[in-house]
TIGU-699194 format. One record per atom (N, C-alpha, C): residue in three letters; atom name; x negated, y negated, z negated. Coordinates in nm, 4 decimals, padded with zeros to 6 digits. Each point is the difference from the previous one (the first is absolute). Layout:
PT   resn   name          x          y          z
PT    ALA     CA          X          Y          Z
...
# end
This chain:
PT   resn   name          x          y          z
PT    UNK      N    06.9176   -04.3422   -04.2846
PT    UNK     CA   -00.1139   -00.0880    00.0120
PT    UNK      C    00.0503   -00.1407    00.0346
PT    UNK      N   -00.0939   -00.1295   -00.1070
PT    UNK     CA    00.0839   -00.1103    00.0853
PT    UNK      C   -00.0491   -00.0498    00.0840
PT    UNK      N   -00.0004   -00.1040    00.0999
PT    UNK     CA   -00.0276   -00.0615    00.0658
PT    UNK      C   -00.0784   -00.1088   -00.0468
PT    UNK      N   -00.1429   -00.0701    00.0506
PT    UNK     CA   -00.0291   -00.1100   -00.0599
PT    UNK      C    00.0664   -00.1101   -00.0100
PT    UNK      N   -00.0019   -00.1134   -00.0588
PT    UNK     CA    00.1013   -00.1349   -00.0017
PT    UNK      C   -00.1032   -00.0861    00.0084
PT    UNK      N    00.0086   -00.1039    00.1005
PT    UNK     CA   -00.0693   -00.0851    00.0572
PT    UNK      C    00.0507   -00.1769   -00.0480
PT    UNK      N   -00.0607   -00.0646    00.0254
PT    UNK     CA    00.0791   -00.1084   -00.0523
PT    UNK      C    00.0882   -00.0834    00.0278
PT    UNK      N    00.0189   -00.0029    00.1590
PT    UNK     CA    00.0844   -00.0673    00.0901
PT    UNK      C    00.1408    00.1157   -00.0198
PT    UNK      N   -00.0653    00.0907   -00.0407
PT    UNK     CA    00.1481    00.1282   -00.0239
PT    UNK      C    00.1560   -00.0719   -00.0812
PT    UNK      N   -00.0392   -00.0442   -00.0660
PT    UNK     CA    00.0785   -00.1179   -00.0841
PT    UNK      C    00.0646   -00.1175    00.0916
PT    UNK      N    00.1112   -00.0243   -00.0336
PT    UNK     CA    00.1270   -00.1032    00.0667
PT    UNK      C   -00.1459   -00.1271   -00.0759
PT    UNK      N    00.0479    00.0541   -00.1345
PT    UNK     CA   -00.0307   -00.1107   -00.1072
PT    UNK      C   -00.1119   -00.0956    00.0366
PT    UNK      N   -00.1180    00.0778    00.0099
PT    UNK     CA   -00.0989   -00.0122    00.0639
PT    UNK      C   -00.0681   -00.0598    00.1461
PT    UNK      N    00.0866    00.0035    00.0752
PT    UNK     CA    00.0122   -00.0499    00.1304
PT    UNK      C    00.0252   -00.1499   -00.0218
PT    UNK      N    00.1403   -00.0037   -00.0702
PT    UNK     CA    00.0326   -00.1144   -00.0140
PT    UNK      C   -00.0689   -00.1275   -00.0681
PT    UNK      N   -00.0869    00.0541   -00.0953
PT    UNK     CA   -00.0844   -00.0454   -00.1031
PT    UNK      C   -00.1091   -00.0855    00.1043
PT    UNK      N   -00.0642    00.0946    00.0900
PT    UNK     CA   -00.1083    00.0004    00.0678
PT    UNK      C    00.0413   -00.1421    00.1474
PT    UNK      N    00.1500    00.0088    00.0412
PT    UNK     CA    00.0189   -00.0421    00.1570
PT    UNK      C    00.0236   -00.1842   -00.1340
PT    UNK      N    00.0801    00.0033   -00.1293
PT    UNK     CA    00.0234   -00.1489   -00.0704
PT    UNK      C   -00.1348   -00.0036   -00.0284
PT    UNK      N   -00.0968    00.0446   -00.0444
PT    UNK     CA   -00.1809   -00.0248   -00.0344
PT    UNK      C   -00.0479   -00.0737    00.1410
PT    UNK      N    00.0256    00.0770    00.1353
PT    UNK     CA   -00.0598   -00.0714    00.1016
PT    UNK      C    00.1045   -00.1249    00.0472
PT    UNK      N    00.0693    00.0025   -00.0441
PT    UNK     CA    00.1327   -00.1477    00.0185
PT    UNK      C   -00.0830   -00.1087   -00.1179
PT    UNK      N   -00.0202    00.0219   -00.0916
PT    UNK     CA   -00.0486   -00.0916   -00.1191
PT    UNK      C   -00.1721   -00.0115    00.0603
PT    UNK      N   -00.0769    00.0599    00.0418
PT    UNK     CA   -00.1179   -00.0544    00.0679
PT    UNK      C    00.0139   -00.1120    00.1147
PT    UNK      N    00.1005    00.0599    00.0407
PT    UNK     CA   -00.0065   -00.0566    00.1591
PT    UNK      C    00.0672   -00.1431   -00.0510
PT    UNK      N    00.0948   -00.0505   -00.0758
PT    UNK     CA    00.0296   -00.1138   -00.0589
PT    UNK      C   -00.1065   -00.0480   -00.0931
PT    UNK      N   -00.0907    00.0015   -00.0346
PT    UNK     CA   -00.0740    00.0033   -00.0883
PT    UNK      C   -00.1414   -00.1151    00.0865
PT    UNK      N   -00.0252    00.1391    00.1050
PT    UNK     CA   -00.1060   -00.0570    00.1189
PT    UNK      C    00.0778   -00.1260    00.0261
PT    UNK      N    00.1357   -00.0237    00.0622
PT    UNK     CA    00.0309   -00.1266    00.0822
PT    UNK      C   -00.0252   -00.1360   -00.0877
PT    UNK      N    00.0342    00.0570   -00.1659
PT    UNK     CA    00.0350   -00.0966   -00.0476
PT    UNK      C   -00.1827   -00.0250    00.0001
PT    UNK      N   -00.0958    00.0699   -00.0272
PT    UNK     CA   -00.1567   -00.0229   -00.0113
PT    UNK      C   -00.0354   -00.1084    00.1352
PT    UNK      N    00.0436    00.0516    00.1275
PT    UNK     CA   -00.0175   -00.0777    00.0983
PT    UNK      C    00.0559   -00.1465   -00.0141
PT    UNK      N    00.1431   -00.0226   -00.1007
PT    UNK     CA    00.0197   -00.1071   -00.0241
PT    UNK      C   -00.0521   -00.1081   -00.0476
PT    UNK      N   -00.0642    00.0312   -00.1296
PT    UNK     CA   -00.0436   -00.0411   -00.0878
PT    UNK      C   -00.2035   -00.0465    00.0713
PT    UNK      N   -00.0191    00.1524    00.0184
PT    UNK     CA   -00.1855   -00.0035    00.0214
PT    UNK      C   -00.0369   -00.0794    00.1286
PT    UNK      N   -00.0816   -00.0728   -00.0623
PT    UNK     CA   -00.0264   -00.1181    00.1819
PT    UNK      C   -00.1202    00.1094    00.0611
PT    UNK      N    00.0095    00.0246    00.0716
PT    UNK     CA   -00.1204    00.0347    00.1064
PT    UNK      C   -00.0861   -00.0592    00.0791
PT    UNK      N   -00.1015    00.0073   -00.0185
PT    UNK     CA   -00.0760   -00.1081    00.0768
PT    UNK      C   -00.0432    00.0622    00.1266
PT    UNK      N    00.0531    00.0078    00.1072
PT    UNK     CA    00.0124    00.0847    00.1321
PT    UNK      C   -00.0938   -00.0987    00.1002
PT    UNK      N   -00.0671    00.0484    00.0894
PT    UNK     CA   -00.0777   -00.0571    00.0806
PT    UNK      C    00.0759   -00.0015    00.1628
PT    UNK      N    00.0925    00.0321   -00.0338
PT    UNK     CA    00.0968    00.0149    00.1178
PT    UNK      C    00.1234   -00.0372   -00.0663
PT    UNK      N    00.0695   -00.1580    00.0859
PT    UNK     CA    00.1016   -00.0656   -00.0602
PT    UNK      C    00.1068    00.1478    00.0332
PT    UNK      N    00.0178    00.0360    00.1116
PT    UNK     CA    00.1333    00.1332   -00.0280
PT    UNK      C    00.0023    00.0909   -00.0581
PT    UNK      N   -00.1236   -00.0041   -00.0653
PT    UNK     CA    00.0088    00.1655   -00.1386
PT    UNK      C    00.0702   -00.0689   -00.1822
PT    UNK      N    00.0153   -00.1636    00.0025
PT    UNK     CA    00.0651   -00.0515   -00.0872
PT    UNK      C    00.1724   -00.0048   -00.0017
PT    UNK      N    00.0516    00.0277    00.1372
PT    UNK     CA    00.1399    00.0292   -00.0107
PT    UNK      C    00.0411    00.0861   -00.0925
PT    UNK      N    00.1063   -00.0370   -00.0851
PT    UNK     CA    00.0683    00.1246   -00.0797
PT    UNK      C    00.0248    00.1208    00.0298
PT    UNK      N   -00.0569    00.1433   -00.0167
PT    UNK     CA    00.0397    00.1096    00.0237
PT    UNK      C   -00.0738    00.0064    00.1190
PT    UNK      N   -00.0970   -00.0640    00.0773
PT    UNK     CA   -00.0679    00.0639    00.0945
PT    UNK      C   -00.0511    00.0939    00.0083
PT    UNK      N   -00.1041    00.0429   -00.1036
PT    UNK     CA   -00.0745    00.1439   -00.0269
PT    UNK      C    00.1461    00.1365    00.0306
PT    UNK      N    00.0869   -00.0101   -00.0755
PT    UNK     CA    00.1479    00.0460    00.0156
PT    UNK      C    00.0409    00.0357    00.1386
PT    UNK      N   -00.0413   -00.1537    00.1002
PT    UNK     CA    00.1388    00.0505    00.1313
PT    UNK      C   -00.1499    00.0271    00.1073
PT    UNK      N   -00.1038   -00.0198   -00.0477
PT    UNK     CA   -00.1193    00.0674    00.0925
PT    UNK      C   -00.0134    00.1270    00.0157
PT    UNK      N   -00.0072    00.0655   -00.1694
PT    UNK     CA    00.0388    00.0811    00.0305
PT    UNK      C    00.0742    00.1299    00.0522
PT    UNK      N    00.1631   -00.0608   -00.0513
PT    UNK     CA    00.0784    00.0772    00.0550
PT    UNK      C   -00.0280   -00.0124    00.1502
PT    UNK      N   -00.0171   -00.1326    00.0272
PT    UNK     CA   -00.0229   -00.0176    00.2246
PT    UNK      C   -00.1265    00.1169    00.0264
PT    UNK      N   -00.0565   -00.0093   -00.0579
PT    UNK     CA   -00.1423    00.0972    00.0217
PT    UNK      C    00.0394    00.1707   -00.0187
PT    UNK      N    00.0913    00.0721   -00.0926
PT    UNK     CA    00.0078    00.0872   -00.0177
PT    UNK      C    00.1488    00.0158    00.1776
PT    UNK      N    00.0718   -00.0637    00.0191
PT    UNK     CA    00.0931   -00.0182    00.1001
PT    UNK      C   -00.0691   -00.0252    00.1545
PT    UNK      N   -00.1082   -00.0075    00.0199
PT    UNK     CA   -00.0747   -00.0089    00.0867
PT    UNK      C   -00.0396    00.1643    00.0137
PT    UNK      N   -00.0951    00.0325   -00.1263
PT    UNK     CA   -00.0506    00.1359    00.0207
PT    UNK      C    00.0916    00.0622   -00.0173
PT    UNK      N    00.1171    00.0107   -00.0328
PT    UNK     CA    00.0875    00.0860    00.0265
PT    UNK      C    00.0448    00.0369    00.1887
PT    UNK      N    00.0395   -00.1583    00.0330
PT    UNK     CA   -00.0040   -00.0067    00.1443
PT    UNK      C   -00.1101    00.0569    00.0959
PT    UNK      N   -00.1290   -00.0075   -00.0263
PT    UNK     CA   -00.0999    00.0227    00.0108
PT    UNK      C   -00.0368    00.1669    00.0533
PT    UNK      N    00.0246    00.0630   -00.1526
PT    UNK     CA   -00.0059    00.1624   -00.0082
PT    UNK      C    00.1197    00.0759    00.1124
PT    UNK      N    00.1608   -00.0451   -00.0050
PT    UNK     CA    00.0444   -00.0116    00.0771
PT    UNK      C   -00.0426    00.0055    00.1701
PT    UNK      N   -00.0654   -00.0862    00.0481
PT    UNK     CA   -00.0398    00.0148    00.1432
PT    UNK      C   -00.1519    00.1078    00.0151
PT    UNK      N   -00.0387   -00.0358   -00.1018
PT    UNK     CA   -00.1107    00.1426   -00.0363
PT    UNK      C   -00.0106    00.1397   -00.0001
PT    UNK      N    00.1339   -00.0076   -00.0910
PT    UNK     CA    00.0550    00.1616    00.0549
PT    UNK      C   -00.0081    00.0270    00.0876
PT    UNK      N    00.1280   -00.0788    00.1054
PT    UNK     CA    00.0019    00.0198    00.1496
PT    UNK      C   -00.1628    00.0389    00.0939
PT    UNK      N   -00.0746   -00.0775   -00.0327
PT    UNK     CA   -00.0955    00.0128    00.0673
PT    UNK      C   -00.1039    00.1457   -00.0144
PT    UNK      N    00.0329    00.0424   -00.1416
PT    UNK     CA   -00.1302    00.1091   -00.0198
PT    UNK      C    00.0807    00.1226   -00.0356
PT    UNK      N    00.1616    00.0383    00.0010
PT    UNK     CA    00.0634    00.1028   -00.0703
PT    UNK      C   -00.0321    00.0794    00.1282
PT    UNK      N   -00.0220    00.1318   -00.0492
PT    UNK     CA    00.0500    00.0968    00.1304
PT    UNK      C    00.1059    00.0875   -00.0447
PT    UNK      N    00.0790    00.0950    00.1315
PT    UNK     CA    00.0735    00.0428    00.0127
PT    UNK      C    00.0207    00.0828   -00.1381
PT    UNK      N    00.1363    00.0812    00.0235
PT    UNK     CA    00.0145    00.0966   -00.0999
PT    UNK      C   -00.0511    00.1277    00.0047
PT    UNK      N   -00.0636    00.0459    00.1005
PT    UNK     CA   -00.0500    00.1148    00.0250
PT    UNK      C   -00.1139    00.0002    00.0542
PT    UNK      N   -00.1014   -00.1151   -00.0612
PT    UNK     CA   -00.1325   -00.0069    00.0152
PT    UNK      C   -00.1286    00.1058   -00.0709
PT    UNK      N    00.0738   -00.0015   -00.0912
PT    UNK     CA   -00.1022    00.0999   -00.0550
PT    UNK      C    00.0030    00.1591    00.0270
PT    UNK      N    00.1492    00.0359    00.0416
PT    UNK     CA    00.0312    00.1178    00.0238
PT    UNK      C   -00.0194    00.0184    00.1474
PT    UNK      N   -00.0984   -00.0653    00.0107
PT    UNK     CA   -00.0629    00.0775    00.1834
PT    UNK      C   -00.1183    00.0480   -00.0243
# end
């Protein structure tokens, strides 16, 4: 019997997929280059802001979930009482 084959199963394929999101992501900067934005907030017109907001925003909630854990995890043998 075979096994199903999925699509990431492929070297080929992977690779195809990680240069596709390399050619977007150059693609977007160069759009940000080019496209004027008419922003109502002079610091959302910096180059690549949308970009480093978000990464700061996802690096926050990462930090975030982090002290969260701490606060609400219980033990390892909570349920087994």
């Amino acid at each position: 019997m075979s096994e199903k084959k999925y699509i990431f199963d492929s070297a080929k394929n992977v690779t195809t997929f990680y240069k596709a999101l390399w050619l977007l992501g150059i693609l977007l900067i160069i759009g940000d280059l080019i496209i004027h934005r008419h922003e109502e907030l002079k610091l959302a017109e910096i180059f690549g802001f949308y970009g480093i907001y978000g990464f700061v925003g996802c690096v926050i909630l990462v930090l975030v979930a982090k002290v969260l854990r701490k606060i609400v995890m219980r033990d390892e043998e909570y349920y087994d009482r």
